[in-house]
N, C-alpha and C positions, 0 to 999 in steps of 0.2 A: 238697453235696459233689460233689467232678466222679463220683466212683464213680453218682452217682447221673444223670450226664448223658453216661456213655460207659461200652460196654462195656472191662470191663476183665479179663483172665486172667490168674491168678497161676502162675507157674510154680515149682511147691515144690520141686525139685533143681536141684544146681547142676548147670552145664553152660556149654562154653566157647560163645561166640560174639563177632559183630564186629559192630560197629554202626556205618551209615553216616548223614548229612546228609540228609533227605529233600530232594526236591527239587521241583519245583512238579505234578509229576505223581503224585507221592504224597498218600495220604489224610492230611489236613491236622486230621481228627482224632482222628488216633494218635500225635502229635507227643511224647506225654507219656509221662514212665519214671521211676523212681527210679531216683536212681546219680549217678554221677558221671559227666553227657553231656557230658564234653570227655574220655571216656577210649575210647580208639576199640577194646578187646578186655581181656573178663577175666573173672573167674570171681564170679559172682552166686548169691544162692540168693533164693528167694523173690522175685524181682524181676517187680515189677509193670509190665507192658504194654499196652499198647490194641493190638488185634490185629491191627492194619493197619500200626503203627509202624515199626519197625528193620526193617531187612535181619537177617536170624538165619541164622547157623548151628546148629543142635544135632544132639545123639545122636540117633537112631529109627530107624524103621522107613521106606523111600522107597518101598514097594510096598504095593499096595494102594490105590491114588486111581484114583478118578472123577469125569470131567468133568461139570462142573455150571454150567449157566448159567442166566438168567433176566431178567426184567421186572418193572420197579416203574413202578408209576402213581399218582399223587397227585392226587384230584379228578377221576379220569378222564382225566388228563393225564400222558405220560412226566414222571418224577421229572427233578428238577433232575441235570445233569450235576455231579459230586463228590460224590454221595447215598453213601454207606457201607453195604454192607451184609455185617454180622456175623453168621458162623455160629458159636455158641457151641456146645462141647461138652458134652451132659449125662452121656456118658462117659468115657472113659480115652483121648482119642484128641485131636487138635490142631485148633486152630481156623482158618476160613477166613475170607475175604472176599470180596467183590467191588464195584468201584469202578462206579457207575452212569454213562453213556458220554450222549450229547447226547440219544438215541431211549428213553431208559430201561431200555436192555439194560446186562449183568453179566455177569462169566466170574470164577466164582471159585479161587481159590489160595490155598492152605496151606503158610506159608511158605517160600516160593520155590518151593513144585512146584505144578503144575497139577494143578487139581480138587480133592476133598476125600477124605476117608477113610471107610472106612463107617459108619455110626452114625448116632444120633441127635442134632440140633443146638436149640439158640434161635436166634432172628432177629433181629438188631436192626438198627434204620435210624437212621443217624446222617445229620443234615441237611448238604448241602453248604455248605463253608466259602468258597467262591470268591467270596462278598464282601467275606471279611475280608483288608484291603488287606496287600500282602506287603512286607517289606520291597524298598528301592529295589533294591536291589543283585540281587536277586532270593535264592534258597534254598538256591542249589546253592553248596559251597565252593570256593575256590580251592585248586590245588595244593600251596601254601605251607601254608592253613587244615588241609590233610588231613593235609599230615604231619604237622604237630602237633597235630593232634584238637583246632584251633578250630573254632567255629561261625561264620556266617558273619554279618559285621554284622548285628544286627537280627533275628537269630533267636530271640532268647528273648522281646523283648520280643511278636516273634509269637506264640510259645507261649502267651504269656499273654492276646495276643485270643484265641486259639481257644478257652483254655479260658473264658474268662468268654462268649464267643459264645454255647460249647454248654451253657453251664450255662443262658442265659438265652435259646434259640433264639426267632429271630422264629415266630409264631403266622399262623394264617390262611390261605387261599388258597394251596394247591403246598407247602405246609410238612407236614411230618411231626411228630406231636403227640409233646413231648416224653417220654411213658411207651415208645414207641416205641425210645429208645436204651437202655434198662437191662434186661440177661436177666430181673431180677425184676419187672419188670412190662409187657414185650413178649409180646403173645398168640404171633406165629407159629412154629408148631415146624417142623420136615423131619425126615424121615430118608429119603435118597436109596434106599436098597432098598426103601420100601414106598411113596413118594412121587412116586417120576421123579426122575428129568436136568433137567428142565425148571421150572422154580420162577416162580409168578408173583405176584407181590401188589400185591393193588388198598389203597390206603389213600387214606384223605379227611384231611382237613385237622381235620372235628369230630368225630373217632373220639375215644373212651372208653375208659377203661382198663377192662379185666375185659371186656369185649365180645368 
């Protein structure tokens, strides 16, 4: 089940937001939502997320974040550039990410604001999708596409490489071993007030789950 190859955060109250067309600079695997994705704003309850996905608006709190960054290495090697790295909340408080850059550095955000919130979080590392070929046309929609809250040729059928990608991640060498993407069985926790600003993790390729 993809739950079981991407983090995923359910959001139990409804709340308004807008949702835009990711584009080739987005995390490519948060592409995934229940709802109706040709509907460009509207009122959701329990609507399920990968946490890197939509552009969001919602209710809360905008104070209170701190800046969080870090380094991932696979094999002793910076992480593939598109590496995902999810901060899941084990609290009452919003989930972050950070998208892994060419050197294996990360700058995480919590939708749309920089940094993350205090608490404590899970880890997960979702493998870079930048081999799964993009549509021609590229991701981003045309002005025509927006106003009508089309997608852009060829975007669903992407959707459906990514998820069958992440379901079935290439193995081996600079790869992140698939227990890695799912809070229920990703060893690494954080929590910024007792941990640092600064986040680094080393992961190998024949790592084990429960390890």
């Amino acid at each position: 089940m993809l739950a079981d190859s991407v983090c995923l955060i359910e959001l139990g109250r409804c709340g308004r937001f807008s949702a835009s067309w990711p584009d080739s600079r987005q995390s490519a695997a948060s592409l995934l939502w229940n709802g109706n994705t040709q509907r460009r704003g509207g009122r959701f309850c329990a609507v399920l997320l990968a946490v890197a996905g939509l552009s969001l608006t919602t209710a809360g709190c905008d104070s209170g974040y701190q800046n969080l960054s870090g380094t991932v290495t696979v094999d002793g090697q910076p992480a593939a550039a598109g590496v995902t790295v999810q901060f899941v909340p084990e609290g009452n408080t919003r989930p972050a990410e950070g998208i892994v850059d060419s050197t294996g550095r990360f700058v995480a955000t919590s939708v749309g604001k920089a940094g993350v919130m205090p608490g404590a979080y899970k880890i997960c590392l979702i493998n870079s999708t930048e081999s799964v070929p993009k549509p021609a046309g590229g991701l981003e929609a045309t002005e025509e596409q927006e106003a009508a809250g089309i997608a852009p040729k060829g975007w669903f059928e992407y959707q459906a490489a990514v998820k069958r990608f992440l379901a079935r991640p290439p193995t081996g060498k600079g790869w992140n071993p698939k227990f890695y993407s799912s809070p229920a069985t990703s060893p690494p926790r954080w929590n910024p007030e007792t941990d640092g600003f600064e986040v680094t993790l080393e992961v190998t390729s024949d790592d084990k789950p429960g390890l």
